[in-house]
SELOLO-922699 format. One line per 5 residues: number of its first residue (from 0); their letters; for each residue y, x, z of N, C-alpha, C. Coordinates in nm, 4 decimals, m for minus. Layout:
<nodes>
NUM> A> Y:X:Z:Y:X:Z:Y:X:Z ~ ...
</nodes>
This chain:
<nodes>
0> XXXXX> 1.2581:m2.3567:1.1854:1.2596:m2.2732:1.3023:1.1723:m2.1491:1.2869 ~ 1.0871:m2.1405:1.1955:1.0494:m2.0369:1.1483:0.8926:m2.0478:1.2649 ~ 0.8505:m1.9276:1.2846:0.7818:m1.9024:1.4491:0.5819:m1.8802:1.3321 ~ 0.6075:m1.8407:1.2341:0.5167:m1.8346:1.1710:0.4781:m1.6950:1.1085 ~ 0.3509:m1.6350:1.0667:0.3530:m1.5145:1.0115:0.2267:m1.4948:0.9255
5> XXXXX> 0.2243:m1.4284:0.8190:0.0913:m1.3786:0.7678:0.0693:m1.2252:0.8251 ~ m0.0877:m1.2266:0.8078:m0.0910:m1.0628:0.8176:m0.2183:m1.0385:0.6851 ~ m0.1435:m0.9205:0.6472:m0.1712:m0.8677:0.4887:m0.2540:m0.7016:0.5290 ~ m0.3744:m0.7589:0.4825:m0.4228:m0.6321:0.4951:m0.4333:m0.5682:0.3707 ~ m0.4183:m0.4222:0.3283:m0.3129:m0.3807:0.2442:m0.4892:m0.2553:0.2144
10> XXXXX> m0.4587:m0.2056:0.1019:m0.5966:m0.0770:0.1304:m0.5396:0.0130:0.2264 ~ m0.7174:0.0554:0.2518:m0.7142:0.1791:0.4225:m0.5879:0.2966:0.3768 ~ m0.5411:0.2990:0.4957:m0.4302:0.4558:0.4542:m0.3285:0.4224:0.4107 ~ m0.2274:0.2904:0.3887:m0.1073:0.2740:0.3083:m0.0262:0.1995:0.3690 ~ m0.0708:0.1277:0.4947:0.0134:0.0320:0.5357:0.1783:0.0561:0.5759
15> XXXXX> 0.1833:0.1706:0.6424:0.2611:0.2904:0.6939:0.3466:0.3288:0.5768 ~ 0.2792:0.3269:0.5010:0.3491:0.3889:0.3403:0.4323:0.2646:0.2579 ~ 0.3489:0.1577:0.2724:0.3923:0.0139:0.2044:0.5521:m0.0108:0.2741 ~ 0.5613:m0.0348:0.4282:0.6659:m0.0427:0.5066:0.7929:0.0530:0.4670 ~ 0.7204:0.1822:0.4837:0.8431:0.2733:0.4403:0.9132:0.2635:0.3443
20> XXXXX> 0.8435:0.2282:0.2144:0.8634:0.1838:0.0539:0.9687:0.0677:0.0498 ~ 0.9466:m0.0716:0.1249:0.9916:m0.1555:0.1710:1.1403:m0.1455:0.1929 ~ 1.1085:m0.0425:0.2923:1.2780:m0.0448:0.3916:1.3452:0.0433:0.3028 ~ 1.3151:0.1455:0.2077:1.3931:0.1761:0.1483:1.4217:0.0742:0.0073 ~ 1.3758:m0.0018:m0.0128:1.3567:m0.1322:m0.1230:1.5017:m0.2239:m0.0187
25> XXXXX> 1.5114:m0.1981:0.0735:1.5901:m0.2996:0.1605:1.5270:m0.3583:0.2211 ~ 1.3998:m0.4485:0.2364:1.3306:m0.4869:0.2413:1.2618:m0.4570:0.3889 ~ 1.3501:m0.5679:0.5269:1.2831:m0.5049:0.6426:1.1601:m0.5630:0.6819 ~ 1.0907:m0.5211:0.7405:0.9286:m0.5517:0.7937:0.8844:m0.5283:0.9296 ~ 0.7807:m0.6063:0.9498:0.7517:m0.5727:1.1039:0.6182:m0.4602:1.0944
30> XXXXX> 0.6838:m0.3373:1.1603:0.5879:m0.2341:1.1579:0.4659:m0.2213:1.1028 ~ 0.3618:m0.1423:1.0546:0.2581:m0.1440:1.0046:0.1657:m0.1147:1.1799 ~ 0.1053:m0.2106:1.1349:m0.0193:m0.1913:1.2791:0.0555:m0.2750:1.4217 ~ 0.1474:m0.3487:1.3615:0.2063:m0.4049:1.4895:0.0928:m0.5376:1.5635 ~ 0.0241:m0.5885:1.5072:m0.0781:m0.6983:1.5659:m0.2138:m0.6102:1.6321
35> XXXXX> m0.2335:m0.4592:1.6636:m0.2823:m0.3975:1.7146:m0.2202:m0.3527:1.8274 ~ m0.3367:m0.3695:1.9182:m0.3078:m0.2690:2.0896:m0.2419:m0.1459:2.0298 ~ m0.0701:m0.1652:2.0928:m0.0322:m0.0452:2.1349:0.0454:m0.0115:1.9424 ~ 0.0614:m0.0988:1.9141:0.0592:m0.0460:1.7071:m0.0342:0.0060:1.6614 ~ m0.1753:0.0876:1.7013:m0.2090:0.1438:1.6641:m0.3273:0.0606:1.5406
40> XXXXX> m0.3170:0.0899:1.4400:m0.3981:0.0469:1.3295:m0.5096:0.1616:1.2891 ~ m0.6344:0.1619:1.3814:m0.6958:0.2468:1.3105:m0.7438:0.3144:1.1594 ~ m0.7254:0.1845:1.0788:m0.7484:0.1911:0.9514:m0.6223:0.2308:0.8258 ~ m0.4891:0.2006:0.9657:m0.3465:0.2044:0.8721:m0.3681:0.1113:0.7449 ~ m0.4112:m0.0194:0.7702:m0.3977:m0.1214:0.6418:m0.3785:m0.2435:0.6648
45> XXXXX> m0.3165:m0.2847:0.8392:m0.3010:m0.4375:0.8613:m0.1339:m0.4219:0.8756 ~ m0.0344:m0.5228:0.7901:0.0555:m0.5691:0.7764:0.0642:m0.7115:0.8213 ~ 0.2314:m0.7081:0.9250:0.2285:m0.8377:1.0075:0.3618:m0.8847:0.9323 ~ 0.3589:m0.9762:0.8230:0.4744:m1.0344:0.7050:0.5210:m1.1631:0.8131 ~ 0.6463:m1.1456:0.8646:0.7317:m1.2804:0.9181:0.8467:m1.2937:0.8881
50> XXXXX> 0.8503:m1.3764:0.7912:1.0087:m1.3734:0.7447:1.0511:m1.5065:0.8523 ~ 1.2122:m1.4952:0.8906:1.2597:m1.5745:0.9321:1.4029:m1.6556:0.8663 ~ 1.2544:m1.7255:0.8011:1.3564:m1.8783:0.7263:1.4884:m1.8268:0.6495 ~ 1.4363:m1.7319:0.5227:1.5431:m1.6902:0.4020:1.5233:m1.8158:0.3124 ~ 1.6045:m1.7890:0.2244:1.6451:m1.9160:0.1216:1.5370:m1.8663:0.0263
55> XXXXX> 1.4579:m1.9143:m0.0159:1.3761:m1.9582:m0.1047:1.3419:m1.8648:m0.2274 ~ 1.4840:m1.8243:m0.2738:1.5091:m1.7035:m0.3784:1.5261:m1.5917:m0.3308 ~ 1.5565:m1.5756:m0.1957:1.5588:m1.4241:m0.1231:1.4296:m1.4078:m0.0533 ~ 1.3395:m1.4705:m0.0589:1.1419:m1.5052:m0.0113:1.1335:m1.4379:m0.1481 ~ 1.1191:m1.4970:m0.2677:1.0555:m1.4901:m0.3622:1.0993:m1.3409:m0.3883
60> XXXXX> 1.2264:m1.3036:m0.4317:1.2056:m1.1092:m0.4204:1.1973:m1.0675:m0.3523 ~ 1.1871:m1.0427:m0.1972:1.1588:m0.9790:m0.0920:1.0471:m0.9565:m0.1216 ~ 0.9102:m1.0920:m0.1678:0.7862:m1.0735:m0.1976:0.7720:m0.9870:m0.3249 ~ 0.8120:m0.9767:m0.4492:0.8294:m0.8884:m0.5509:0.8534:m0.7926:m0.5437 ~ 0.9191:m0.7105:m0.4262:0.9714:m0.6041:m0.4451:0.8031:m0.5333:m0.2975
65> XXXXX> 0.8058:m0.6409:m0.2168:0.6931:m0.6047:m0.1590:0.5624:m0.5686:m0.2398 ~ 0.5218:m0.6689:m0.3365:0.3857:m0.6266:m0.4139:0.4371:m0.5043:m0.5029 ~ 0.5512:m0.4675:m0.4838:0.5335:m0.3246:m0.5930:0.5588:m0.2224:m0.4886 ~ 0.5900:m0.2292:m0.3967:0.5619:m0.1403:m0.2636:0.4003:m0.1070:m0.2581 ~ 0.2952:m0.2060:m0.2688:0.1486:m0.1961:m0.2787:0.1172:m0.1278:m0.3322
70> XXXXX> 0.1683:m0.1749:m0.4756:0.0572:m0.0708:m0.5666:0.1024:0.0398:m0.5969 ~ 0.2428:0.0575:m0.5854:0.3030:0.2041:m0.5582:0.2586:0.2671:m0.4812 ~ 0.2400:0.2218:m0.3092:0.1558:0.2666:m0.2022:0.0199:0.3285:m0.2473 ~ m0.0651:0.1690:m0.3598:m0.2073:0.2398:m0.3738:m0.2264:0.3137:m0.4808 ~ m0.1604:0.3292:m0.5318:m0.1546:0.4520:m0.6794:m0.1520:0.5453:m0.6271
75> XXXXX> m0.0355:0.6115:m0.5354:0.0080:0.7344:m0.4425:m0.1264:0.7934:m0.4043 ~ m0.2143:0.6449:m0.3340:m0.3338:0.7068:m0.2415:m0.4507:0.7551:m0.3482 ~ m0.4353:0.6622:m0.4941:m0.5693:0.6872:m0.5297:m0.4893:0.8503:m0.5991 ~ m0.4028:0.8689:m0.6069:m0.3479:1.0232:m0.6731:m0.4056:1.1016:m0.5330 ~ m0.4067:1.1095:m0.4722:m0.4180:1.2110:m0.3476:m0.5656:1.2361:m0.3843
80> XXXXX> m0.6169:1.1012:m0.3497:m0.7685:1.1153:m0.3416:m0.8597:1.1825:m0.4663 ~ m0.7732:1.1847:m0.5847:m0.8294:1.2615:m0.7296:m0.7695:1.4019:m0.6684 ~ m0.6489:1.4255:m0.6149:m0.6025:1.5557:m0.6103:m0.7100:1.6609:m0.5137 ~ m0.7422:1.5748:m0.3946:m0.8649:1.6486:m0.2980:m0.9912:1.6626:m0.3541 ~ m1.0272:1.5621:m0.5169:m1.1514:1.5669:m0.5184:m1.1544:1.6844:m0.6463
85> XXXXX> m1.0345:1.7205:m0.6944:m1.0097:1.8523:m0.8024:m1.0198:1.9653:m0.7029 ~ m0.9340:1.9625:m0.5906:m0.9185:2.0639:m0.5032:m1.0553:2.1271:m0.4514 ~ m1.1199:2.0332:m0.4415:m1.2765:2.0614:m0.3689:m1.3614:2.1367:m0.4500 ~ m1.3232:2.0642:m0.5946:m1.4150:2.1469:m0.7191:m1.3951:2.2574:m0.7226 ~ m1.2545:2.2658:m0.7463:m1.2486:2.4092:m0.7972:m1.2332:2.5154:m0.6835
90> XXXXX> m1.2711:2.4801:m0.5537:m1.3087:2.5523:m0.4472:m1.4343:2.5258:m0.4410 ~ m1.5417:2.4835:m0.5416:m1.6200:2.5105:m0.5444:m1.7108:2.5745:m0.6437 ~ m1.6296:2.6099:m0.7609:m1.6239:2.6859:m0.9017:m1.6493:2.5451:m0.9528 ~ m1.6814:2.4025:m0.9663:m1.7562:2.3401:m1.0840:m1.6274:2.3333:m1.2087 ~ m1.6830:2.2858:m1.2792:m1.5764:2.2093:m1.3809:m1.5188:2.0571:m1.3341
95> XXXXX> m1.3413:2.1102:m1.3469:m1.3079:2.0165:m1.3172:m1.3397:1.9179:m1.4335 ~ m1.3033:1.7359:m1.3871:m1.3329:1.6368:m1.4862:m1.2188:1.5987:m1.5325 ~ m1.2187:1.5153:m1.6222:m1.0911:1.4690:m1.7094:m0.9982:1.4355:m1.6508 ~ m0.8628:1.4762:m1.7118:m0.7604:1.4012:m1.6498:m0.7268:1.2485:m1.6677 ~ m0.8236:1.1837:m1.7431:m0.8314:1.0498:m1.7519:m0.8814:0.9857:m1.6510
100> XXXXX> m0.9958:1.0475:m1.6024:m1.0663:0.9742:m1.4570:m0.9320:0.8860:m1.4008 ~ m0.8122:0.9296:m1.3463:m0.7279:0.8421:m1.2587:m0.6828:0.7495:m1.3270 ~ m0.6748:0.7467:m1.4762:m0.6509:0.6012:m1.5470:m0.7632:0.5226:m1.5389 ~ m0.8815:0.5918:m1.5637:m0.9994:0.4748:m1.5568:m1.0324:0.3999:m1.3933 ~ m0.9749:0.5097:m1.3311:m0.9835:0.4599:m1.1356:m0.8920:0.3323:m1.1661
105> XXXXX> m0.7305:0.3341:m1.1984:m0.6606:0.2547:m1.2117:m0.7006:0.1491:m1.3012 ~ m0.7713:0.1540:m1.3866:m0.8027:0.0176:m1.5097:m0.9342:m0.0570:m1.3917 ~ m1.0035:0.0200:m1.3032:m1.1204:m0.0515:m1.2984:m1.0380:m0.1796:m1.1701 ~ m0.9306:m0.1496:m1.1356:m0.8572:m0.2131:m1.0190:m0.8729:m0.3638:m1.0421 ~ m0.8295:m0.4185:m1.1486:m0.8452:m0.4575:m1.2401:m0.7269:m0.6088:m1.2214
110> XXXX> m0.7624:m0.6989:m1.1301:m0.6174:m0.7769:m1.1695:m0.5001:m0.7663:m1.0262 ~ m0.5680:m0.6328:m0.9730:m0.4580:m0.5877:m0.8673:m0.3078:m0.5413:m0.9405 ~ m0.3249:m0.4896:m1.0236:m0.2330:m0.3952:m1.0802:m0.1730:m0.5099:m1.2263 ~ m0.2265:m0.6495:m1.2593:m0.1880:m0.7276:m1.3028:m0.0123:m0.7896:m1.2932
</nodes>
């Protein structure tokens, strides 16, 4: 009968992004920030996961195609967040830093991206 749910808190800023990823994956979901007054998720990172009673093998990729919604989601964010922190530099004359920094951001993740 189903009547059960997890909620997945996802990193700050992506939840919104994870969903969207999702539904175009096929993959429908119950809104990002829906277990908040009003939807509103101040943090944009609580996910409300309720599947209702799929067969076993359509759970198991729904969930697969969901965890690569994540880290697609959190790659996106940690790219933004290198892109504002280049942007800042060089609006501020320094030298920018390596373009490796966002691989080493990504390696330090470490068995997220596993």
């Amino acid at each position: 009968r189903g009547g059960y749910f997890i909620s997945f808190d996802a990193p700050e800023g992506t939840a919104k992004r994870i969903v969207s990823l999702a539904k175009d994956a096929g993959v429908t979901m119950t809104g990002a920030g829906a277990t908040y007054p009003y939807k509103n998720d101040p943090e944009d990172s609580n996910i409300r996961i309720a599947p209702t009673l799929p067969p076993l093998e359509e759970l198991d990729q729904a969930m697969k195609e969901f965890v690569t919604c994540v880290k697609l989601a959190a790659v996106e964010k940690l790219r933004i967040k290198q892109a504002e922190k280049v942007a800042g530099k060089q609006a501020q004359g320094k030298t920018l830093e390596s373009p490796l920094l966002l691989l080493k951001g990504l390696a330090s993740c470490g068995s997220f991206f596993a």
